[in-house]
LODO-839040 format. One record per residue: residue number from 1; residue in one letter; chain; x, y, z of N, C-alpha, C, O in turn. Coordinates in steps of 0.02 Angstrom, whole numbers, plus 50000, padded with zeros to 5 digits. Layout:
NUM; A; A; X; Y; Z; X; Y; Z; X; Y; Z; X; Y; Z
...
//
This chain:
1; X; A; 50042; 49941; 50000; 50000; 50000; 50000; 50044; 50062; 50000; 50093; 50065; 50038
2; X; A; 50026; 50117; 49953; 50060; 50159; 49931; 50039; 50219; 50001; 49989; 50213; 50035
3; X; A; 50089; 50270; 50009; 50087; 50302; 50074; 50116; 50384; 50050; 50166; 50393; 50015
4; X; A; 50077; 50435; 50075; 50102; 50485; 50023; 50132; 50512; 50087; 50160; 50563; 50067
5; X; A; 50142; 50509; 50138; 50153; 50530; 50171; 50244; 50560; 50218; 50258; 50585; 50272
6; X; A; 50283; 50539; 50157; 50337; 50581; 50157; 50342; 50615; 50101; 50397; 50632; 50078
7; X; A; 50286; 50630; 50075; 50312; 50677; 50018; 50226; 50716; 50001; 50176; 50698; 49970
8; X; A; 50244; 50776; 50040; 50193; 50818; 50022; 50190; 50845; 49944; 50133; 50851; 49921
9; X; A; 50229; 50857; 49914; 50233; 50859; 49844; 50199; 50834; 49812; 50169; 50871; 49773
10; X; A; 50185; 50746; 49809; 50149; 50715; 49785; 50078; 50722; 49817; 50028; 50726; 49781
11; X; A; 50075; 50723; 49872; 50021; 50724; 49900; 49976; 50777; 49865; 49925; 50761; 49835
12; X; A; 49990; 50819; 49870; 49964; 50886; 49826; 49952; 50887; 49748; 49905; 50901; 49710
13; X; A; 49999; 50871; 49744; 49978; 50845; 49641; 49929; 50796; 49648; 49874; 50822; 49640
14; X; A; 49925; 50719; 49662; 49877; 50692; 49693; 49812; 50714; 49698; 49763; 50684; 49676
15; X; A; 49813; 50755; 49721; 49729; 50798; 49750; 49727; 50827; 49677; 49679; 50804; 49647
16; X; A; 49764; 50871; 49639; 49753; 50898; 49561; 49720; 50861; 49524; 49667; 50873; 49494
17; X; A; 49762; 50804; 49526; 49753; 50730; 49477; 49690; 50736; 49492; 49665; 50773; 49450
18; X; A; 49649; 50716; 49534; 49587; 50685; 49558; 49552; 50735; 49540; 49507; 50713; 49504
19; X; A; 49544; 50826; 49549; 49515; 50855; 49527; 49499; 50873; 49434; 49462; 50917; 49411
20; X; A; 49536; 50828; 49402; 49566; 50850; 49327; 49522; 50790; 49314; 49492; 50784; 49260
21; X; A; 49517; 50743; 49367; 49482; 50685; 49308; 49413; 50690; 49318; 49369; 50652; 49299
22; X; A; 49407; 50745; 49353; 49324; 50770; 49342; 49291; 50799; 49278; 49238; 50830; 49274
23; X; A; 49326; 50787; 49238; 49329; 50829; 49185; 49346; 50777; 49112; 49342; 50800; 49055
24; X; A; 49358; 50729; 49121; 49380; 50656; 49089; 49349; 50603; 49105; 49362; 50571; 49156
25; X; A; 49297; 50583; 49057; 49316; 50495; 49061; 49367; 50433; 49083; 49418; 50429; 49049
26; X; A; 49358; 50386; 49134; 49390; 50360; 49142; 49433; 50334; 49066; 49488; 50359; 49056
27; X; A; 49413; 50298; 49028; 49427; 50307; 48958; 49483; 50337; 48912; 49525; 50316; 48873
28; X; A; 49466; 50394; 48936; 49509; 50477; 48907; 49577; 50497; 48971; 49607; 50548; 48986
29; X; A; 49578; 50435; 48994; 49644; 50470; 49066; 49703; 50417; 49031; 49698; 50358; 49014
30; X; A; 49749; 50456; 49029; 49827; 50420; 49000; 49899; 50434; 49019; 49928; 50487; 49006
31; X; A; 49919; 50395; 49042; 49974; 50414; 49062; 50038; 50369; 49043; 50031; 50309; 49052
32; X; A; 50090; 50387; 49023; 50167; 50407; 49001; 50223; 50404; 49037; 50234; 50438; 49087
33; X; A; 50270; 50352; 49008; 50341; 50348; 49018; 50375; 50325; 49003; 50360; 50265; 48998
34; X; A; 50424; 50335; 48991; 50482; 50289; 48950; 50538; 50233; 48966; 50580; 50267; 48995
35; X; A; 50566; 50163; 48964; 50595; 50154; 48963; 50666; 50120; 48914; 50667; 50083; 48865
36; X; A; 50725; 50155; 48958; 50782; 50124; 48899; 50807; 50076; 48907; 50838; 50069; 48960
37; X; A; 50806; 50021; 48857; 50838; 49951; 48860; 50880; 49955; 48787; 50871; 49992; 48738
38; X; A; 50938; 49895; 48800; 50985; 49890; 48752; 51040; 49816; 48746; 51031; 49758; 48765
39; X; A; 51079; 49838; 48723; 51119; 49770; 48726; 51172; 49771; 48792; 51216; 49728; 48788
40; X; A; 51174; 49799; 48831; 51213; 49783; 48897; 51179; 49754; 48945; 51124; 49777; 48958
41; X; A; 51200; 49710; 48973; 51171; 49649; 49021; 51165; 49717; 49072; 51206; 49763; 49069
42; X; A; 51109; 49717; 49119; 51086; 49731; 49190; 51100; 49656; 49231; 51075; 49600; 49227
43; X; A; 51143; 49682; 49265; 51144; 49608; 49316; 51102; 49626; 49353; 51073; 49680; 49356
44; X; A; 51094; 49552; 49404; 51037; 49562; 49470; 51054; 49484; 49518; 51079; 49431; 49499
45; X; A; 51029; 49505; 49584; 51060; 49445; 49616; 51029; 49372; 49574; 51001; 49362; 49520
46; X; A; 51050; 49331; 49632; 51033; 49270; 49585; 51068; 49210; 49625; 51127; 49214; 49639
47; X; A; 51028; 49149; 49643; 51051; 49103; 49693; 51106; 49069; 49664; 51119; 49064; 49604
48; X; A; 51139; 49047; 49714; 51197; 49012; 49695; 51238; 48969; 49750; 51255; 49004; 49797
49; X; A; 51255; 48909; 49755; 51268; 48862; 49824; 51328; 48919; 49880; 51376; 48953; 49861
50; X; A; 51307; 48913; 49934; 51356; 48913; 49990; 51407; 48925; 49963; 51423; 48888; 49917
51; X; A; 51447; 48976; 49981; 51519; 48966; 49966; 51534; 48998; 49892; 51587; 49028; 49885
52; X; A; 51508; 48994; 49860; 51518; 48978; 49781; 51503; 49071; 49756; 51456; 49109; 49769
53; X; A; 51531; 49075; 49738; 51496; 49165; 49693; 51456; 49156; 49625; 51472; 49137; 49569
54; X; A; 51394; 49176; 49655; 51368; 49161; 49567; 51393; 49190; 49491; 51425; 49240; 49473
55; X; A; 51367; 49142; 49460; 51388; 49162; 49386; 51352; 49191; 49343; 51295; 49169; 49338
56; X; A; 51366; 49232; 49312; 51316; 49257; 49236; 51339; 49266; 49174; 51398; 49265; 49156
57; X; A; 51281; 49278; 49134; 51318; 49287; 49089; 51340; 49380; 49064; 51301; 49421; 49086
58; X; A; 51371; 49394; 49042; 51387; 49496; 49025; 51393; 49491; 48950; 51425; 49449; 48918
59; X; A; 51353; 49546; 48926; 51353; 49563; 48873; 51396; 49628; 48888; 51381; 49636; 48947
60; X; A; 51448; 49689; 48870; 51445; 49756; 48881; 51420; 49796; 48808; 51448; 49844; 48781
61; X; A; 51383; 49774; 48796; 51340; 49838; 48729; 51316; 49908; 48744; 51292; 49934; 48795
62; X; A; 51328; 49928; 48689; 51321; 50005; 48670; 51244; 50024; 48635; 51226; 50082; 48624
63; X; A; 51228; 50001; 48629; 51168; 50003; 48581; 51122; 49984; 48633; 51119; 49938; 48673
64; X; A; 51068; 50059; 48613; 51011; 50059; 48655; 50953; 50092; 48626; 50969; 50139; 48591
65; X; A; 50891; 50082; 48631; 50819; 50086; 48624; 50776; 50122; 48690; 50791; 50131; 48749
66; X; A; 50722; 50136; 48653; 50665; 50165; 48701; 50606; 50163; 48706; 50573; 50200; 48670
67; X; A; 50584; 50133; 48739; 50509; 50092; 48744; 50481; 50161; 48758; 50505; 50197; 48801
68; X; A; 50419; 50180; 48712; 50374; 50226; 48722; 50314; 50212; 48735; 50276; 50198; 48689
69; X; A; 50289; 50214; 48816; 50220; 50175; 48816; 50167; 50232; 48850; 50185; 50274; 48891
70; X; A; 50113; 50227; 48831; 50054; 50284; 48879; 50014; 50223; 48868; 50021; 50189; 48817
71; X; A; 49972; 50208; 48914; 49924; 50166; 48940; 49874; 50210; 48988; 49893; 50246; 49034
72; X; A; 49805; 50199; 48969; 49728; 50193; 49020; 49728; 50161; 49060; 49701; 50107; 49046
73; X; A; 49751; 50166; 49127; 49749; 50109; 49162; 49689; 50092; 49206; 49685; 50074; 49265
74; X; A; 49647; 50102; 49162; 49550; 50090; 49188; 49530; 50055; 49131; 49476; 50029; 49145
75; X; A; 49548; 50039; 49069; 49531; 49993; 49042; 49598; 49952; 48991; 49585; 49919; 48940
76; X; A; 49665; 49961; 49016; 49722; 49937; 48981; 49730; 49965; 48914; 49768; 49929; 48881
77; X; A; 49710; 50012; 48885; 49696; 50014; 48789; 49758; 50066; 48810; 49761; 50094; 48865
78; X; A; 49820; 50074; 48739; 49871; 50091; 48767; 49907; 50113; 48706; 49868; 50124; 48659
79; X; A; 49970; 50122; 48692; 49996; 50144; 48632; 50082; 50118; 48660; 50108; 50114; 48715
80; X; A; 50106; 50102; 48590; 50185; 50075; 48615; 50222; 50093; 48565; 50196; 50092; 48510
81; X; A; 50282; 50112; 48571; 50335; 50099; 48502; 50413; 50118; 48551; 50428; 50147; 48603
82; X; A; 50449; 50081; 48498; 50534; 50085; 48502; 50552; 50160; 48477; 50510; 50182; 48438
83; X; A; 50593; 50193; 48489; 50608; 50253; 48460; 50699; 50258; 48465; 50712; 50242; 48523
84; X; A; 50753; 50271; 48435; 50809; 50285; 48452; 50818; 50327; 48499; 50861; 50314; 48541
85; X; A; 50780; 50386; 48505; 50810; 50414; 48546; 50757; 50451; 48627; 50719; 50409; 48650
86; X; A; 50756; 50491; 48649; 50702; 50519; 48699; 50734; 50587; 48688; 50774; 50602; 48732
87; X; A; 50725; 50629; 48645; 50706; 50682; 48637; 50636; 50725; 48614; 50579; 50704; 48604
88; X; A; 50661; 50783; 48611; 50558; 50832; 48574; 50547; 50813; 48519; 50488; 50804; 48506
89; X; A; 50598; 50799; 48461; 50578; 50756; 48405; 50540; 50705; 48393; 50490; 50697; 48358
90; X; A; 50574; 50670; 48431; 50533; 50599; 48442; 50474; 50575; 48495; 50438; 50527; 48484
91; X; A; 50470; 50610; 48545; 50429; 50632; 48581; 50374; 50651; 48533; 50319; 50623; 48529
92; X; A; 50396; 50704; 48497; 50314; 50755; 48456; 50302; 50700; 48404; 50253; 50715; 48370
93; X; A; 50329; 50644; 48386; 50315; 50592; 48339; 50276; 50560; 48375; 50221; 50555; 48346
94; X; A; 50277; 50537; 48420; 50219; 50466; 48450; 50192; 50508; 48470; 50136; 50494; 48447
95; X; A; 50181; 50584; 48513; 50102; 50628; 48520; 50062; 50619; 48463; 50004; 50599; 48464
96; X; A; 50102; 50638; 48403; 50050; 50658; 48358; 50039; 50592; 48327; 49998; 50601; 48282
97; X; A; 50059; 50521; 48331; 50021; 50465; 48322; 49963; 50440; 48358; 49919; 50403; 48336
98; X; A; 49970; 50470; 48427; 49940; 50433; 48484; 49866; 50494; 48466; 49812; 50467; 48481
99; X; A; 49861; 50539; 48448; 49841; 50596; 48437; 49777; 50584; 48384; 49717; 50594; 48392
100; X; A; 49814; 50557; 48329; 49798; 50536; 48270; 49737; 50445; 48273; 49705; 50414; 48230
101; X; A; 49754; 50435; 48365; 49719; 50362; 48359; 49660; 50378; 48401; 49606; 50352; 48390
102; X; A; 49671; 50423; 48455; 49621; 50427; 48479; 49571; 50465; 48461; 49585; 50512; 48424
103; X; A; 49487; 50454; 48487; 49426; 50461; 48466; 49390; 50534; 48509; 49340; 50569; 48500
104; X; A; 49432; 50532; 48548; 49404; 50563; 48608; 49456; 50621; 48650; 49508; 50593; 48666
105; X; A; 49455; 50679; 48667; 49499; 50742; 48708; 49527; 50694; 48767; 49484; 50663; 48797
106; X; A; 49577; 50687; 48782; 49600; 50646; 48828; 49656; 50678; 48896; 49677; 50736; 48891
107; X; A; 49670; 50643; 48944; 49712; 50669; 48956; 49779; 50642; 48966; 49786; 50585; 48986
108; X; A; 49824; 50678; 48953; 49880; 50645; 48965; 49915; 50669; 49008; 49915; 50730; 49017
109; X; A; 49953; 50627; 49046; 49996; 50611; 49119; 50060; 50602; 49113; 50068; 50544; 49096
110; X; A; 50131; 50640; 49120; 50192; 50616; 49113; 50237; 50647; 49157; 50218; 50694; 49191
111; X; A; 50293; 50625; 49161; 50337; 50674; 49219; 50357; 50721; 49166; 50341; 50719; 49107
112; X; A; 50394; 50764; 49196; 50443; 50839; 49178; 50507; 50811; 49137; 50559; 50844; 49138
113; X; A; 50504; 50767; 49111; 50573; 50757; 49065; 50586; 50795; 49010; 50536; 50804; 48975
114; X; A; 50643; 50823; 48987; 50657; 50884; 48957; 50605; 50862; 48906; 50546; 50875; 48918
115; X; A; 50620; 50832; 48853; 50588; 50816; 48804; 50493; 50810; 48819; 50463; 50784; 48772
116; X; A; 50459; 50827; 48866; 50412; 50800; 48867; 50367; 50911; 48845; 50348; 50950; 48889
117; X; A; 50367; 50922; 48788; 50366; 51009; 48805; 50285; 51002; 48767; 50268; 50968; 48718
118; X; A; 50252; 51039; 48805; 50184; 51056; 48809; 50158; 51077; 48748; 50101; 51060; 48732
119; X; A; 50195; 51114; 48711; 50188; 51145; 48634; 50181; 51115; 48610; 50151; 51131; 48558
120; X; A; 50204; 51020; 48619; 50188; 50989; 48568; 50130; 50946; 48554; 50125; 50905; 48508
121; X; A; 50083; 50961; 48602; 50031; 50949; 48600; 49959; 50985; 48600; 49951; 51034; 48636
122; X; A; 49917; 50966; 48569; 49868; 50985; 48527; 49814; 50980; 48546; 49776; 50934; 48528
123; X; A; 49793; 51041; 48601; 49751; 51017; 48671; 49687; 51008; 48657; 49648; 50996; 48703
124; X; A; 49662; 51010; 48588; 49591; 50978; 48562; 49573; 50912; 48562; 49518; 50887; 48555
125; X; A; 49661; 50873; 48578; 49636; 50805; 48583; 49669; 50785; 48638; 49637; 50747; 48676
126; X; A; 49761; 50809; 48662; 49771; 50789; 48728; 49784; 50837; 48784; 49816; 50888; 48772
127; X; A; 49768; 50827; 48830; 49781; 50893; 48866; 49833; 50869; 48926; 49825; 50830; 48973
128; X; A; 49893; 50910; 48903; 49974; 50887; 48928; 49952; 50913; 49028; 49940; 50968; 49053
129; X; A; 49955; 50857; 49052; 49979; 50872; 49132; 50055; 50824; 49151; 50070; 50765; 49147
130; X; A; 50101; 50906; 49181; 50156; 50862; 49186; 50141; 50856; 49282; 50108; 50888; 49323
131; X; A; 50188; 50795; 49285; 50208; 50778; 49367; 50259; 50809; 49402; 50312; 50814; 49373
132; X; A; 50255; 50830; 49458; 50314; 50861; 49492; 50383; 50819; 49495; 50374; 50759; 49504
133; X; A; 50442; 50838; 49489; 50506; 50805; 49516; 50500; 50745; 49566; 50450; 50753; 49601
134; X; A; 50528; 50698; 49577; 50548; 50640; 49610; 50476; 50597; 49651; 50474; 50582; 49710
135; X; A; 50411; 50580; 49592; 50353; 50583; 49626; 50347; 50519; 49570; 50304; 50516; 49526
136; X; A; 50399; 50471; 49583; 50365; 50415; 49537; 50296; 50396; 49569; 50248; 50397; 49530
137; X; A; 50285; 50382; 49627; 50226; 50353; 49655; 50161; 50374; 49620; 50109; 50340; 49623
138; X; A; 50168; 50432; 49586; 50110; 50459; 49551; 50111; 50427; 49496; 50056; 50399; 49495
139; X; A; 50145; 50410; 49442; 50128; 50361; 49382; 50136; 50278; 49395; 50180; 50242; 49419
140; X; A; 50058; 50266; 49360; 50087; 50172; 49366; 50123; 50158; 49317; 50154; 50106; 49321
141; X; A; 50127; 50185; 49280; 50198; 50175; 49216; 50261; 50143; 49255; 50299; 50097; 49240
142; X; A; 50256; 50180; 49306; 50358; 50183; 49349; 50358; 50107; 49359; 50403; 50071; 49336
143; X; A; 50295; 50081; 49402; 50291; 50019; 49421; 50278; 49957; 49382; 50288; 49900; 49405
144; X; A; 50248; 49973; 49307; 50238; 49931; 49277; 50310; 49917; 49237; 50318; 49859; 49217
145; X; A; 50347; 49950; 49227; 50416; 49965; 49185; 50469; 49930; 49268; 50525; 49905; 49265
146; X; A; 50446; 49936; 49303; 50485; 49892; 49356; 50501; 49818; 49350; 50550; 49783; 49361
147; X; A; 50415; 49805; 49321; 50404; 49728; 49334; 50440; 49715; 49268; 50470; 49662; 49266
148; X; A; 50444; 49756; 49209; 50476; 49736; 49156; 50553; 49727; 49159; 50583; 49680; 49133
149; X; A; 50588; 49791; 49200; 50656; 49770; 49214; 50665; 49700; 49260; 50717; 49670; 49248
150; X; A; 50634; 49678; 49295; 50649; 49628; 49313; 50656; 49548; 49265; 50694; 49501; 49272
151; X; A; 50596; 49560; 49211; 50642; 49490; 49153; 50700; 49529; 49119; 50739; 49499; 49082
152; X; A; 50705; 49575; 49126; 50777; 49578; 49097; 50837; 49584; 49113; 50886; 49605; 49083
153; X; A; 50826; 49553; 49188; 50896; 49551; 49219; 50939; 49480; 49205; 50912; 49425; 49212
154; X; A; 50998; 49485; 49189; 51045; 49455; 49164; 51027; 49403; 49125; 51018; 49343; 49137
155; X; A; 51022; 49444; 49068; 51008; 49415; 48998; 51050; 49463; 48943; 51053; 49524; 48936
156; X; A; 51074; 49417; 48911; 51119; 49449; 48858; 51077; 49434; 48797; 51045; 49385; 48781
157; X; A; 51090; 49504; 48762; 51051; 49514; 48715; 51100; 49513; 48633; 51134; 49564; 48628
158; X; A; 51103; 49484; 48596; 51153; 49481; 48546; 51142; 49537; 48474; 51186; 49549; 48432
159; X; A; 51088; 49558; 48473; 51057; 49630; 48420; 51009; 49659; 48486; 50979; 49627; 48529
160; X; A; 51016; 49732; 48474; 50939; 49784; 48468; 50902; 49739; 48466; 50887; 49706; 48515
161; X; A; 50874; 49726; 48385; 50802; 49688; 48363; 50790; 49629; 48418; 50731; 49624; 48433
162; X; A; 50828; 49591; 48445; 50817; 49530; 48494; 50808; 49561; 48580; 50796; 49526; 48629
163; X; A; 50815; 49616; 48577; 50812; 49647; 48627; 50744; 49675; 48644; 50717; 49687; 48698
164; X; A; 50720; 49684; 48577; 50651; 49738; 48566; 50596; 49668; 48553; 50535; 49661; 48546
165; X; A; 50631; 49642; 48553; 50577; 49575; 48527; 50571; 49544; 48608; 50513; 49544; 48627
166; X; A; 50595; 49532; 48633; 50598; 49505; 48707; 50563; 49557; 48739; 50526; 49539; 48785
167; X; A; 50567; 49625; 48726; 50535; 49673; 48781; 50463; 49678; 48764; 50424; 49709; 48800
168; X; A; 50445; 49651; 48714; 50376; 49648; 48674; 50335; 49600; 48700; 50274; 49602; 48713
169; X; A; 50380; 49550; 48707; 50333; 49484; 48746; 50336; 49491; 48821; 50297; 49458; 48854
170; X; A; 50383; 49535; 48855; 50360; 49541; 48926; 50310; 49590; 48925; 50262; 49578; 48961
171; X; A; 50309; 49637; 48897; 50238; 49687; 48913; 50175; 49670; 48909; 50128; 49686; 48946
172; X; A; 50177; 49610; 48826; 50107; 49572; 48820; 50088; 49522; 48873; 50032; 49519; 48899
173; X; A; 50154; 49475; 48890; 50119; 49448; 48952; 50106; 49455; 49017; 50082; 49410; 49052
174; X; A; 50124; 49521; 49042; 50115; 49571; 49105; 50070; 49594; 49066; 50041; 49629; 49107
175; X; A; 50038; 49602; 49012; 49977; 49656; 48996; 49907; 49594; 49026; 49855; 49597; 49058
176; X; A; 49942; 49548; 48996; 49866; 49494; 48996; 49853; 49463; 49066; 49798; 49442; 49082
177; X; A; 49901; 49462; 49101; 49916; 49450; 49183; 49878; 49486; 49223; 49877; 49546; 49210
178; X; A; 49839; 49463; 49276; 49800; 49524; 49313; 49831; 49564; 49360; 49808; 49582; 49414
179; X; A; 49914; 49582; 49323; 49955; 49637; 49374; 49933; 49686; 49340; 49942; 49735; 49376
180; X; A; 49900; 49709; 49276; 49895; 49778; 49258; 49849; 49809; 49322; 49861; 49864; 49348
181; X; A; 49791; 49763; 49342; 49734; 49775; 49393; 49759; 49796; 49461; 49743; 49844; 49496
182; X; A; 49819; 49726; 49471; 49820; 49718; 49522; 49877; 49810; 49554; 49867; 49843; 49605
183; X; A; 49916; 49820; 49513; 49968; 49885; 49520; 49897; 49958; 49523; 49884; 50006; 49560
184; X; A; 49882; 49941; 49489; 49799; 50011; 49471; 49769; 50012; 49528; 49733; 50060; 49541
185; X; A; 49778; 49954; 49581; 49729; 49972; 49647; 49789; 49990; 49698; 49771; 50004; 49756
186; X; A; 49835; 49991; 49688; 49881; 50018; 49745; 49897; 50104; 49738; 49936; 50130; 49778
187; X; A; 49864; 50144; 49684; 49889; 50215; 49676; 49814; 50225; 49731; 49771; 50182; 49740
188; X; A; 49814; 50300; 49766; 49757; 50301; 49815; 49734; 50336; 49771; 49674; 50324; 49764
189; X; A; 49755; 50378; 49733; 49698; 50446; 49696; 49668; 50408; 49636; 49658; 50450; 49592
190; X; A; 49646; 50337; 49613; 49595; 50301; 49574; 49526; 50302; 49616; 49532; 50301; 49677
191; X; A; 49482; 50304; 49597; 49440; 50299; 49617; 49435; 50177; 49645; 49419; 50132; 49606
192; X; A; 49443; 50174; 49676; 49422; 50111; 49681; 49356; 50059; 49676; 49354; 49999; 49664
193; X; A; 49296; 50112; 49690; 49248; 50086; 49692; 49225; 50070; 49599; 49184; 50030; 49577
194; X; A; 49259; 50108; 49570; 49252; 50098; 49493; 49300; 50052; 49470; 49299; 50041; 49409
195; X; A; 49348; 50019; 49510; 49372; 49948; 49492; 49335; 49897; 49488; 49348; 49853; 49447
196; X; A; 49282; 49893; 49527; 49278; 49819; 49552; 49250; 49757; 49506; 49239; 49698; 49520
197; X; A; 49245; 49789; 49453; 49211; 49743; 49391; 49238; 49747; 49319; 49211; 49735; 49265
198; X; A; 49329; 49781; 49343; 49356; 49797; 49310; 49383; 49748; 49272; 49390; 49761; 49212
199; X; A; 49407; 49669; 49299; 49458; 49642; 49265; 49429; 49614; 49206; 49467; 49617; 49157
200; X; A; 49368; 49585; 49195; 49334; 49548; 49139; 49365; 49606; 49088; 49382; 49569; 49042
201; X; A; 49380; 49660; 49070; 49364; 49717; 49024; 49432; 49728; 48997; 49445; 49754; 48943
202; X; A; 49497; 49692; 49064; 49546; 49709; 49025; 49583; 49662; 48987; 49581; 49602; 48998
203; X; A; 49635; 49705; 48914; 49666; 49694; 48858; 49735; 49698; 48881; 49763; 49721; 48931
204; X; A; 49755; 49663; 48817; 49822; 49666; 48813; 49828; 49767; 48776; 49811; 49790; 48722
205; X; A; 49854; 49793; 48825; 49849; 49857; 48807; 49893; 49917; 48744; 49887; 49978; 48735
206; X; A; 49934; 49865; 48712; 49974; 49900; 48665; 49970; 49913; 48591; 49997; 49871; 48557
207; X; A; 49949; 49952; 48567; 49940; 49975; 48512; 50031; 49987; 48484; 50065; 50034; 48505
208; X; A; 50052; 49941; 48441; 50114; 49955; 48422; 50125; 49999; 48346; 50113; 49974; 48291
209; X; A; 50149; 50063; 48356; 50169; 50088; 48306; 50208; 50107; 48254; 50220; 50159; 48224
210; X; A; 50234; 50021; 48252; 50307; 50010; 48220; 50309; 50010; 48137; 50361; 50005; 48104
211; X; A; 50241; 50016; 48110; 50238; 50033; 48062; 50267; 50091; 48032; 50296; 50099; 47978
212; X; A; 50249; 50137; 48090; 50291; 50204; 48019; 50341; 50236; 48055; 50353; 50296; 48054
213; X; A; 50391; 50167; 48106; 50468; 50192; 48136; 50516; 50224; 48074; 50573; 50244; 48086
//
């Protein structure tokens, strides 16, 4: 159970959040974040007999990728793509795809990362709310991208493409898993009582837009 209570910061954005989605469809609420994976092994502990120092395997690669994901996390429907880099370029590329898919004025949710700049969005369809400094607890993005670093600890990856292909099948099968549900009831500012007949409804949430990388 999530606790806001060393960090008034959040606490206060929190209360915003909740007032903003008065104004949104559960539906129309989205939120944003990125992670970078590549060809360098992340080690992580790992059992190994008494005595003995465990073994792994190390890749040291240079080559790295960026999972671009915004997900509804009231009904999983979601948007994904690889991008080289995390800048406003590429950033204002998946807005204006994600932009281009949805039906409905939405809102969108992301932290303050340079690249994340308000101009580049097109508030007829998303309307940019950024998060304060050091307030992961406010996006379930942070936590769902957790559970993903964890299959990718010490695994060597031999291309990018085998890298991006592996990170594809952990998101789909954490998408279809009832952790999308189960992470969505630990933020306090969801409404909960509008969970409770939630899981029948959810998808594998990624709309991949690797078509026009």
């Amino acid at each position: 159970m999530l606790t806001f209570a060393r960090n008034q910061e959040a606490l206060r954005n929190s209360k915003k959040i909740c007032n903003l989605r008065s104004d949104f469809p559960d539906s129309a609420i989205f939120f944003h974040d990125e992670l970078r994976a590549g060809t360098r092994t992340e080690l992580s502990r790992k059992w190994a007999p008494t005595g003995h120092r465990p073994i792994a395997p190390v890749k040291i690669g240079y080559e790295n990728t960026y999972l671009y994901l915004t997900i509804c996390p009231f009904n999983g429907k979601g948007f994904a793509t690889f991008l080289p880099k995390l800048d406003s370029a590429s950033f204002g590329w998946f807005i204006q795809k994600v932009e281009d898919t949805i039906a409905q004025k939405s809102l969108f949710i992301a932290d303050g990362a340079k690249a994340h700049k308000e101009e580049l969005f097109n508030e007829n369809k998303l309307v940019f709310k950024k998060l304060p400094p050091a307030c992961p607890e406010l996006n379930p993005i942070e936590r769902f991208f957790k559970e993903v670093r964890k299959h990718l600890k010490n695994r060597v990856f031999e291309s990018l493409k085998i890298a991006q292909t592996k990170i594809e099948e952990i998101v789909e099968k954490i998408s279809e898993s009832a952790y999308l549900e189960s992470y969505l009831r630990s933020f306090k500012y969801f409404n909960r009582q509008k969970l409770s007949n939630r899981t029948s409804e959810m998808r594998p949430p990624h709309t991949y837009l690797t078509d026009v990388i």
